[in-house]
N, C-alpha and C positions, 0 to 999 in steps of 0.2 A: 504494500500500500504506500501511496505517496506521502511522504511526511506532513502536506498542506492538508491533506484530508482527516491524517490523526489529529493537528490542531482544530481543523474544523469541527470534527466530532466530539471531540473534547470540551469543545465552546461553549456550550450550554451546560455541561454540566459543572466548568468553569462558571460564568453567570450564577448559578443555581445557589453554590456553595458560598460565593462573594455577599447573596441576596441574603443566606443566612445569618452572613455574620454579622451583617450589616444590621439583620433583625435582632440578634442577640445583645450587641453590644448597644442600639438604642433601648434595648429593654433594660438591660441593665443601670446605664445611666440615668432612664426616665424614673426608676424605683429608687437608686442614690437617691437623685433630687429628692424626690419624695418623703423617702425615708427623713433625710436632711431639714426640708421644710416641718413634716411629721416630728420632732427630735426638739428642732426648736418651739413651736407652738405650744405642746407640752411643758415643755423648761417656761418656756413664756408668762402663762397662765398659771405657774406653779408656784415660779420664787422672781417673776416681773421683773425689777432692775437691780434685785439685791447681789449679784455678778455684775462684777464691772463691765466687765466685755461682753457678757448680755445685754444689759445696760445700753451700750454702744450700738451692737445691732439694732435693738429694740428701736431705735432712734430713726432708722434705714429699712424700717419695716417695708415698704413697697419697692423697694429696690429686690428680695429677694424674690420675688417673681417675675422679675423680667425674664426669666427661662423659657416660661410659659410663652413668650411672645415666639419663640421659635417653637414648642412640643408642640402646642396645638394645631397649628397649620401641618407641621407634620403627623400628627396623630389622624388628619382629613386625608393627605396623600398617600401614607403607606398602609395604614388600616388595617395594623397589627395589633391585634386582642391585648396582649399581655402591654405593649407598651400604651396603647389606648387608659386601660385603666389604671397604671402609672399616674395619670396625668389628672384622675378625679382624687384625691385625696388634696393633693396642692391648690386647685380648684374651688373645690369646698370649702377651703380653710379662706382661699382670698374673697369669696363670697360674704363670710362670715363677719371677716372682720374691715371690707369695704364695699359689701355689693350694695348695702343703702345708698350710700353715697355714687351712686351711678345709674338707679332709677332713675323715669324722666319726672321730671318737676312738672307738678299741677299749678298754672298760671293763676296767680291770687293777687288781686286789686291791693292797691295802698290803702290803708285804713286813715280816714279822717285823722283818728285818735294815735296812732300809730308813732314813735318815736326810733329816727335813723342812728346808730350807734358808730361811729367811727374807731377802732384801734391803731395807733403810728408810730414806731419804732424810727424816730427819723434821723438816729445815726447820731452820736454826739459829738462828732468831728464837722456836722453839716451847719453852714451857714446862708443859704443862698434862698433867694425868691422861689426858684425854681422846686426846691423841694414845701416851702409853704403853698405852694400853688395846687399843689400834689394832693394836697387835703378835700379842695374845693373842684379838683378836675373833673371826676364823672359826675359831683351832684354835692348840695351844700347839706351836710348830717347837720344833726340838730348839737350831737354831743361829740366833743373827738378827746379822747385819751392819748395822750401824747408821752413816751418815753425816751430817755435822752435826752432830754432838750440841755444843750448849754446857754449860758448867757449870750453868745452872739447871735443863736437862733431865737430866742425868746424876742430878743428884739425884733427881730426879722418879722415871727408872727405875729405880731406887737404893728406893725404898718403895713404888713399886707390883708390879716385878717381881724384885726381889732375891729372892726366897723361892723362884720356879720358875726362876732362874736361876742356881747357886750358883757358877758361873764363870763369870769374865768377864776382858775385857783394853780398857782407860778410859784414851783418848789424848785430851787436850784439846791446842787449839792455840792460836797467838798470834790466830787469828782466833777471835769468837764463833759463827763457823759452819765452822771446820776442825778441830771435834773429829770423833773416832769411835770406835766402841764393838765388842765382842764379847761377844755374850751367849753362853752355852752350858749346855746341861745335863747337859755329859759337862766330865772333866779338859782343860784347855789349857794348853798354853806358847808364850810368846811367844819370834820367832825375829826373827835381826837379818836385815837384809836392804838391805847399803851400798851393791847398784847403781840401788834404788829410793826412794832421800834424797829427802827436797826438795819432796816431792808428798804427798797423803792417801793414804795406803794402811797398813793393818795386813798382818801375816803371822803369824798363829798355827798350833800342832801341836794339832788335838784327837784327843784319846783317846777313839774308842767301843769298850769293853772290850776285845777281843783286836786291835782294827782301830784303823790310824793314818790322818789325812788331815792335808794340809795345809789350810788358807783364805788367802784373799788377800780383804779387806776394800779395796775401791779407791774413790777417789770420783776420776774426773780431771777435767782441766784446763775450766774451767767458760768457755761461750760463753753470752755474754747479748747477743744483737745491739740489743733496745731499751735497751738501758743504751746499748751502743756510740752510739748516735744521739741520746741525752738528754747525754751527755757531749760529743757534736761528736767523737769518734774518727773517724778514719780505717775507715768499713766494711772494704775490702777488705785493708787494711793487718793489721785484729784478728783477721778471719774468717780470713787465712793463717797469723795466729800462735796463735791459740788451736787451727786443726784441728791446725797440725803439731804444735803441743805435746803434742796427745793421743796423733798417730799416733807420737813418739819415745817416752810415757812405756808405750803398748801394746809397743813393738819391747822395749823395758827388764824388761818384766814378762814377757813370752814368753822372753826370755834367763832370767829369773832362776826359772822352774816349777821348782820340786822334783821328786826324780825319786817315783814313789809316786802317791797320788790324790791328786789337787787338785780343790781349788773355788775357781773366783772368784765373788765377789759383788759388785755395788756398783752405783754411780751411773756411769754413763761419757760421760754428758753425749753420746752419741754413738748416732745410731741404726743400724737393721742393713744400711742401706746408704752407711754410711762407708767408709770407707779403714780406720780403727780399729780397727772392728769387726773388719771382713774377716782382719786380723792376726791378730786372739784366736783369728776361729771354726775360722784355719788348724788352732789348737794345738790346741783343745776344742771340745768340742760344746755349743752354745746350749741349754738345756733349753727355753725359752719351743719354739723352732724343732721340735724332738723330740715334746714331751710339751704342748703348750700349744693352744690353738685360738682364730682370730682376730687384729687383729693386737695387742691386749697392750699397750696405749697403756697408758704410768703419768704423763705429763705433757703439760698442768698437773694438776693433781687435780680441779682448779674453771675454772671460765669466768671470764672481766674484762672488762675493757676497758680500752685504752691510747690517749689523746688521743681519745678517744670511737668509739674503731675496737673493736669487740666482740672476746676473744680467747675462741676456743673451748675448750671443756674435753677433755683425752686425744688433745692431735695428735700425739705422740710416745710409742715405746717405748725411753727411755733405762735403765732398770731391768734389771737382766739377771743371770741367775746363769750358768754355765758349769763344765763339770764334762770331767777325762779320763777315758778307757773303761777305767778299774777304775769306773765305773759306769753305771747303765740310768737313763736318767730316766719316772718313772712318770707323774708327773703337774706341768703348773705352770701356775698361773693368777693373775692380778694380783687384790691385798686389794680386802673391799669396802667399807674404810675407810679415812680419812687421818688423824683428827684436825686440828688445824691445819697441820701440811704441804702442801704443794704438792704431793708426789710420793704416788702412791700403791706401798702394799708388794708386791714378788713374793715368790711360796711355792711350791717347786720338793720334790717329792717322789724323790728317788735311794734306787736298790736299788743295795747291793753287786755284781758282776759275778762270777759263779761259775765 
């Protein structure tokens, strides 16, 4: 026999054997994943961020399903049993813990009575119009909680937006970036509040005409892990002390709710599958969670790069407003502007509760 003919005959069952391995080894991998996603969920839900580098992951929660952007399209193409159902357990779990947020939104009218919320993280190195502007760009809130602010920007807010704002409550701090601000366009008074010293937070009473609310302006405890590693900290030593700092100054502020409606606003340096959070969303309800769609990333604002490793822009939803059921959240969606900030704005639309 010809030698081209042995190859040819050959050929298919060449083919045959390459198809299997090909099968084998996606099966394989799609069940790692799985198991992987499986392994952490588990730990997740078990002992939350008391692991430092759980902790860490916890923080990058939707990043560990970008897998799935490549299995599923292949799980349509090659329509292999064992690696198909690989692919329902990681599936299920991202359902779980963000299929709400990806519903379609039922279109709900502005309510007369209704009060627009602002959160703005606007960088305490920023001074310029252009991020004052940033506040009033898609629509003028009634209320904006402002973290960071230094003295050059209070100014700055002070001539661009003093005139639509005629209340306000203007905490600067011993840091250039631990001021914070309350703007409002209804009466406020400022209340003391001595089991939450020590940390960024306001606590004002605004008056909308016949209606009281408290606010809780918060920025907490700030985790900068590339700082930690440009300084030679101790990773696991700062990641235990900056998450717990959070989760004690959240236990402090869930003690101290006003009875009446609240709103917390602010920066919480903490996303919604912390330990931290989890405290808050015991007490209140997330408006982003309710009324929001997607997942609502506000940081970074912009893309970088650190030691030539490119950082992506909006890996994180730290931004967060939160309200008690004396209200309905109608609608909340992250700004689609920063100015110089890092953080982009949330604007959370609340109806009174009838």
């Amino acid at each position: 026999m010809h030698p081209s003919n042995l190859w040819l005959g050959n050929a298919p069952c060449g083919w045959w054997y390459m198809k299997k391995s090909l099968r084998q080894m996606g099966t394989v991998l799609g069940w790692l994943y799985a198991s992987l996603i499986i392994a952490w969920f588990v730990l997740h839900a078990w002992v939350g961020d008391a692991i430092w580098w759980l902790a860490l992951l916890n923080s990058f929660t939707p990043f560990l399903f970008l897998p799935l952007l490549l299995i599923l399209p292949a799980c349509l193409v090659c329509r292999w049993r064992a690696f198909q159902i690989s692919a329902v357990p990681p599936v299920l779990i991202f359902l779980v813990l963000y299929g709400d947020l990806f519903l379609p939104q039922l279109a709900i009218a502005s309510g007369e009575d209704s009060l627009v919320i602002m959160t703005f993280n606007v960088w305490g190195y920023s001074g310029s119009a252009e991020t004052a502007q940033a506040i009033i760009h898609d629509e003028v809130p009634d209320i904006v909680a402002i973290q960071e602010l230094s003295s050059q920007m209070g100014e700055v807010l002070l001539a661009e937006l003093g005139a639509v704002y005629p209340y306000r409550s203007i905490r600067f701090g011993a840091e250039q970036d631990s001021g914070m601000a309350v703007l409002s366009r209804y009466p406020l008074a400022v209340l003391e509040a001595e089991g939450l010293s020590g940390w960024q937070m306001q606590v004002v009473e605004i008056h909308t005409g016949e209606r009281t609310v408290t606010l809780y302006n918060i920025h907490l405890e700030v985790a900068n892990v590339l700082a930690y590693i440009e300084d030679g900290t101790s990773l696991p030593e700062a990641v235990r002390a900056s998450w717990a700092k959070r989760e004690a100054q959240v236990r402090a502020l869930v003690a101290d709710l006003r009875p009446g409606p609240v709103i917390v606003a602010g920066d919480l340096n903490s996303t919604d599958q912390s330990t931290a959070y989890g405290l808050l969303r015991k007490a209140l309800a997330d408006a982003h969670r309710v009324a929001g769609w997607g997942f609502g990333h506000t940081f970074p604002a912009y893309g970088g790069s650190w030691r030539g490793i490119p950082i992506v822009a909006r890996q994180m939803r730290i931004d967060m407003i939160f309200y008690s059921q004396d209200f309905v959240a109608l609608r909340c969606q992250v700004g689609s502007t920063h100015g110089e900030s890092d953080h982009l704005p949330v604007v959370a639309e609340l109806v009174w509760r009838e």
